[in-house]
N, C-alpha and C positions, 0 to 999 in steps of 0.2 A: 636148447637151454644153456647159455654162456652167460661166464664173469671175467669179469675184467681187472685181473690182476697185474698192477704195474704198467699197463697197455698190452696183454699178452691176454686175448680171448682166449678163457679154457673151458672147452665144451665137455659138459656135465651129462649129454644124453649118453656117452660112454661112459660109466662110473668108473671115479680116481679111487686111490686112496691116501689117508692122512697119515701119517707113521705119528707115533705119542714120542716125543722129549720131557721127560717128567726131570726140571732140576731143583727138584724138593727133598728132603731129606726123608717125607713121612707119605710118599705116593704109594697106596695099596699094594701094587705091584712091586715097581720098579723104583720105589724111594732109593736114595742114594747109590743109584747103581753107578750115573758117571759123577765122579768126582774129583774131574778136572779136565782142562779145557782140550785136552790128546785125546781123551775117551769119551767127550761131548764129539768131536768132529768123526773119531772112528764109529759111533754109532748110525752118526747122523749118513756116510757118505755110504755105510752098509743099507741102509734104509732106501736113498736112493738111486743104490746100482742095483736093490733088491725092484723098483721101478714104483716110489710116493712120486706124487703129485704136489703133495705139498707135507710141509713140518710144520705140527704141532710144539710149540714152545711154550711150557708153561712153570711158574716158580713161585705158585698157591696153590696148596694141594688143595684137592677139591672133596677128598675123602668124608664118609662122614665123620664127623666128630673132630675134623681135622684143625688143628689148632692156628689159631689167627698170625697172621703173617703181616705186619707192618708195610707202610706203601713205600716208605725207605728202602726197606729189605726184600722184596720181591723188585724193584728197580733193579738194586745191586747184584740180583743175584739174574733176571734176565738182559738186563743191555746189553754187560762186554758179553753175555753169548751171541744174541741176536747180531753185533758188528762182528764178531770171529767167522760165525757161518758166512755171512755174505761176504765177505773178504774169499774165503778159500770156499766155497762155491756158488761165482756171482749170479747164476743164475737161478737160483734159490728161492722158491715161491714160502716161504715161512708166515703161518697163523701165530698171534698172539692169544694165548689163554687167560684171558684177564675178565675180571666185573672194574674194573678201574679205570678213568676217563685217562687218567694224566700215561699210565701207564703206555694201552691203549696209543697215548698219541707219541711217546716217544722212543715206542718200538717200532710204529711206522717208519718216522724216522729216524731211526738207526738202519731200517732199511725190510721191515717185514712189509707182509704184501695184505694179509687179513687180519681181523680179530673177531675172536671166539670169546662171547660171553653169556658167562652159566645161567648169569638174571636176566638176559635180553635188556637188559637197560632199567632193571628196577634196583637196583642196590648201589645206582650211582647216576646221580640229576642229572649230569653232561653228558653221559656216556654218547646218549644217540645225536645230541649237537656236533661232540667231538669224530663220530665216527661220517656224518657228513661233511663236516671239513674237509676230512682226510680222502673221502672219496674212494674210500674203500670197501670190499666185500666185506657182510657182517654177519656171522652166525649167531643167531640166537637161541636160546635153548631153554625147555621150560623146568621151572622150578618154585620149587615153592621155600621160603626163606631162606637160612644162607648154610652153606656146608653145616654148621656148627647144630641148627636147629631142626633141618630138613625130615630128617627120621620121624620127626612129631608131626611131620602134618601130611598127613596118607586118608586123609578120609575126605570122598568124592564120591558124590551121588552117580554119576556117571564119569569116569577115570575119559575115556575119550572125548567125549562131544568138550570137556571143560577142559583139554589141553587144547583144543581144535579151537575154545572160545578164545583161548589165553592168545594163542598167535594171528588171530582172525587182529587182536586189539591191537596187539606188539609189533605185527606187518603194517596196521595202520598208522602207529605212533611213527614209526619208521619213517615210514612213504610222507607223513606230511612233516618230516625232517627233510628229505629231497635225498634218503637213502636209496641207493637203486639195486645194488645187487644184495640179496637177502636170502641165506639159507638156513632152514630151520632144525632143530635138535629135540626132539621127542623130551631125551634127558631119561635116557634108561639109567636108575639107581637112583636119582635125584627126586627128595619125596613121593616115591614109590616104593610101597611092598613087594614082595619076591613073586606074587598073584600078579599084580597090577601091572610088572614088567612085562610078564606073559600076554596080558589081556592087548597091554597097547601093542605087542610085536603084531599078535594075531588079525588087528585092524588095525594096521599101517597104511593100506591101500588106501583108507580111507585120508588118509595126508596130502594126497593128491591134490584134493580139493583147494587146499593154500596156496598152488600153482607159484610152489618155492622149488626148490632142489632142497631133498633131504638128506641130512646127515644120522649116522648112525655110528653109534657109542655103546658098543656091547661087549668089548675086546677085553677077555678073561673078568669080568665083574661076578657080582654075587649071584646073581640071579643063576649063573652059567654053576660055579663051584658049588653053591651050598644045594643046587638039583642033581649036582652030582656026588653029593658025599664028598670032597676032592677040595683042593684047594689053588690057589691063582695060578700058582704055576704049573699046572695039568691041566689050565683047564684052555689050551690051545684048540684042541679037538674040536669041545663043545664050540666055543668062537669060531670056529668056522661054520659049522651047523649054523648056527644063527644068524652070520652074516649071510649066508646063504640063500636063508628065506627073506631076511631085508632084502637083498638084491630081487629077488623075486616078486615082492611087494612095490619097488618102487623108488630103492634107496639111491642116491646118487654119490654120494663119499661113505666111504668107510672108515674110522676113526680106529686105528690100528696100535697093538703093541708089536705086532711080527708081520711085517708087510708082503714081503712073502705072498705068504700064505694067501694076504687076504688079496694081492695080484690075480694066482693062480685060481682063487673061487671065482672072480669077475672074469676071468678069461675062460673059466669053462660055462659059467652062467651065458655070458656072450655067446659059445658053440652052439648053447643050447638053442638061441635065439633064433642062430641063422637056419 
């Protein structure tokens, strides 16, 4: 199972991982933690001698409730990153985090290699024309309306078979765009109860069936702190635990705040294996 980033097949039957670049000011976790362009590249070059596979860049939070961010304003605030990173290290496989076509296409061009979006292509007409163009790998992710609204809509007669329906439709819209490399995002936190995150972790296996490469987004979220009485920044521990049993179900990237960490889970998963 390979994608084809830049021309550089990266095989996914070894699971990578993603390190998170949050340069938002209001990201759950790590809102405003780099606040300028010395403490964007020292996180980023710790991320990957800590061994990502790729950077996550994103500059809309995606929190709930998170407050709308203009298509002006998340340009200005991702391009000159996305041309800083590849400049000082050009070999740099960087994910755009975006639901936005234009964005989307001119962080490809400034020089990222994927895009990551939270609506798979429903909260913007072009996205999947534009993400054919571009000839890029596209994560898709399921959700149900947009950061702002999302918490209100959690009721699902069956929580799996109707996320399994969502991308059965989203991989099809894809594929008759002439999209080729396609991986899919559960979307732990995203119109989902703190039950429901659990329910889909527990039948992850059954993701398979989409014969995608799975991504997995569980890196200190609620689901992890509010089971543990505890709060984001303690909840490392738990994140690994969970990424743990992902990797065990099936998961192919790991969408990280401490990469580390979630290296050393996939490398002891992998012992397990042999």
């Amino acid at each position: 199972m390979t994608i084809n980033c830049k021309g550089q097949l990266i095989d996914l039957t070894s699971p990578k991982v993603m390190g998170i670049l949050n340069i938002t000011p209001d990201s759950f976790y790590d809102g405003g933690a780099h606040k300028n362009e010395k403490e964007v590249l020292l996180a980023v070059e710790k991320m990957l001698k800590a061994g990502a596979t790729f950077i996550d860049v994103g500059a809309y939070s995606s929190r709930p409730n998170a407050d709308h961010v203009s298509e002006t304003e998340e340009l200005n605030r991702i391009i000159p990153i996305i041309k800083s990173l590849v400049k000082n290290f050009p070999d740099i496989l960087l994910s755009i985090d975006t639901f936005r076509s234009e964005v989307a296409k001119q962080g490809i061009e400034a020089g990222a290699a994927l895009i990551n979006d939270i609506s798979a292509g429903k909260l913007d007409d072009n996205m999947l024309q534009t993400v054919a163009d571009l000839k890029v790998p596209y994560i898709m992710m399921h959700m149900r309306g947009t950061p702002k609204t999302m918490q209100h809509q959690t009721d699902y007669s069956d929580l799996t078979k109707e996320v399994l329906f969502y991308f059965s439709e989203r991989i099809a819209a894809a594929k008759a765009f002439g999209i080729i490399d396609v991986i899919v995002d559960p979307g732990f936190g995203f119109a989902k109860t703190l039950e429901q995150n659990f329910e889909l972790l527990n039948k992850l296996e059954l993701f398979k069936m989409t014969d995608k490469p799975l991504l997995i987004g569980v890196s200190r979220k609620s689901m992890i702190y509010k089971s543990l009485n505890t709060t984001a920044d303690k909840a490392l521990n738990g994140t690994s635990v969970l990424n743990t049993v992902a990797l065990q179900k099936g998961a192919s990237i790991l969408r990280v705040h401490d990469v580390k960490e979630a290296v050393e889970t996939i490398k002891l998963i992998e012992a397990l294996k042999q």
